[in-house]
C-alpha positions, 0 to 999 in steps of 0.5 A: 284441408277440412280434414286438417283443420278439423285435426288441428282443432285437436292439437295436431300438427301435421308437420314432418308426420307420418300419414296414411289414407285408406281408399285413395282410389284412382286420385292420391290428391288428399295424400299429395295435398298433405305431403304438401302441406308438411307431412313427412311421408304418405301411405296410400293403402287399397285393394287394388292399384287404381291410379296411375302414374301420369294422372297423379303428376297432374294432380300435384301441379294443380294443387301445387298451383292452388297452395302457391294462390292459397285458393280458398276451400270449394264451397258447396258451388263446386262441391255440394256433396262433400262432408264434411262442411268446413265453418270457414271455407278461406285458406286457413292462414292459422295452420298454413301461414305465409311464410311456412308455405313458402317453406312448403313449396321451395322448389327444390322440396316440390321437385322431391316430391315430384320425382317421388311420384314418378317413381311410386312403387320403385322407391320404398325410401320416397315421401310417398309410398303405396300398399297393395293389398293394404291390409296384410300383416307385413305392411307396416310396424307398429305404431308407425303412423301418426295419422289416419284418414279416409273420405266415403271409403269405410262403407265399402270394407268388408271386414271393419273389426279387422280394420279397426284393430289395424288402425290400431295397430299402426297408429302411434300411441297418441294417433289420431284418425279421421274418417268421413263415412256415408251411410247411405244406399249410393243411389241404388235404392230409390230412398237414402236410407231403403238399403236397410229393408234388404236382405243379405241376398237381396242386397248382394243381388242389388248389386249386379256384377260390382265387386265392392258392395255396400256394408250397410254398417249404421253410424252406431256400429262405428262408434262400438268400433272404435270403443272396442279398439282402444279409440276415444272419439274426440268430434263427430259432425253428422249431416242428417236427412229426413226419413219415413223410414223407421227400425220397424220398416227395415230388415230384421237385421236391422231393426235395432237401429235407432232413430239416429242411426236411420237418419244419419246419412254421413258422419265425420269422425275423428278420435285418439289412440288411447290404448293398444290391444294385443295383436298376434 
């Protein structure tokens, strides 16, 4: 839901669209949550399959409860980490009115969705389906998807140029995306932002035996991405830390950045297809 108001406040409507997340992992609950809320179909894209069958149904009748009682957005009580924050946390009755939701949730549409979680992977027709590994060339068309999203997922990809230009390839003309990314260490520094003062062995070694490690990649990076692949940002809310740190103490990869960059421990981002590129 911080996600769709955010998108609505951009004119979307999310309304028999097309929509895909990258990074689900082991909960498709925000792909669920908009199928829910009117979308057509979901993509849930990922390296690996990490969710399974019998959690996902959990999930659904639980937000299926929570949209029938138009429980209000969990405030920082519940979830103090998450980004980003929305100025009202109440059931956003100006997107989902009454009588539209109870469209939403007519039993026979719930009972669809329900049988289209059952059978993931076994139905390339269903409201939801999955790819894996989400990058490969025959995935998608494109511009097929009227919406991308993310939340904590671009700071573990290995390739974000390659990312990008997917995004842009798949987005219709017009798409729209939202990405909430948290640039900070993950805990595996003693600092937020100490990260930056490694090198790239070091930071590899850091990482003991994980096999997702941390891009590093600042909040300016980002921006030059989407400006380089066609994207024109529409908002962008950044949650700022204090720091001691500055360009000066981090590794000389890393000491272009700015006092923003280094501040900036999480940005949500949301920008508009403008232009496609050329793709091979």
């Amino acid at each position: 839901l911080r996600h769709l108001i955010h998108a609505h406040q951009q004119g979307f409507s999310i309304r028999d669209k097309i929509v895909a997340e990258l990074g689900p992992g082991d909960s498709l609950g925000m792909g669920l949550a908009a199928i829910i809320c009117g979308a057509k179909q979901y993509y849930a894209m990922d390296v690996y399959q990490y969710w399974d069958v019998q959690r996902n149904l959990d999930i659904f009748d639980h937000l299926v409860d929570l949209f029938r009682q138009r429980t209000p957005i969990p405030g920082d009580d519940e979830f103090p980490k998450v980004h980003p924050k929305p100025i009202d946390h109440s059931f956003p009755f100006h997107i989902l009115p009454d009588e539209y939701m109870d469209e939403m949730l007519n039993p026979d549409r719930i009972g669809k969705i329900r049988h289209d979680i059952l059978h993931l992977g076994k139905n390339d027709t269903g409201c939801i389906r999955h790819f894996i590994p989400w990058h490969r060339k025959e995935n998608l068309n494109h511009g097929t998807v009227d919406y991308f999203f993310s939340q904590a997922v671009l700071e573990y990809v290995d390739d974000l140029k390659q990312a990008y230009r997917k995004f842009n390839k798949w987005l219709k003309p017009g798409g729209i995306m939202s990405h909430c990314i948290d640039f900070s260490a993950h805990g595996l520094t003693k600092t937020w932002n100490a990260h930056w003062m490694f090198s790239p062995g070091e930071w590899k070694l850091a990482h003991g035996n994980l096999k997702i490690v941390l891009n590093r990649a600042p909040r300016s990076h980002h921006l030059q991405l989407l400006e380089d692949h066609g994207f024109n940002v529409l908002a962008i809310h950044d949650l700022i830390r204090g720091t001691d740190y500055h360009a000066g103490h981090f590794h000389q990869d890393y000491r272009h950045l700015s006092m923003e960059d280094a501040s900036t421990y999480a940005s949500f981002i949301m920008s508009r297809k403008e232009k496609p590129l050329g793709f091979e």
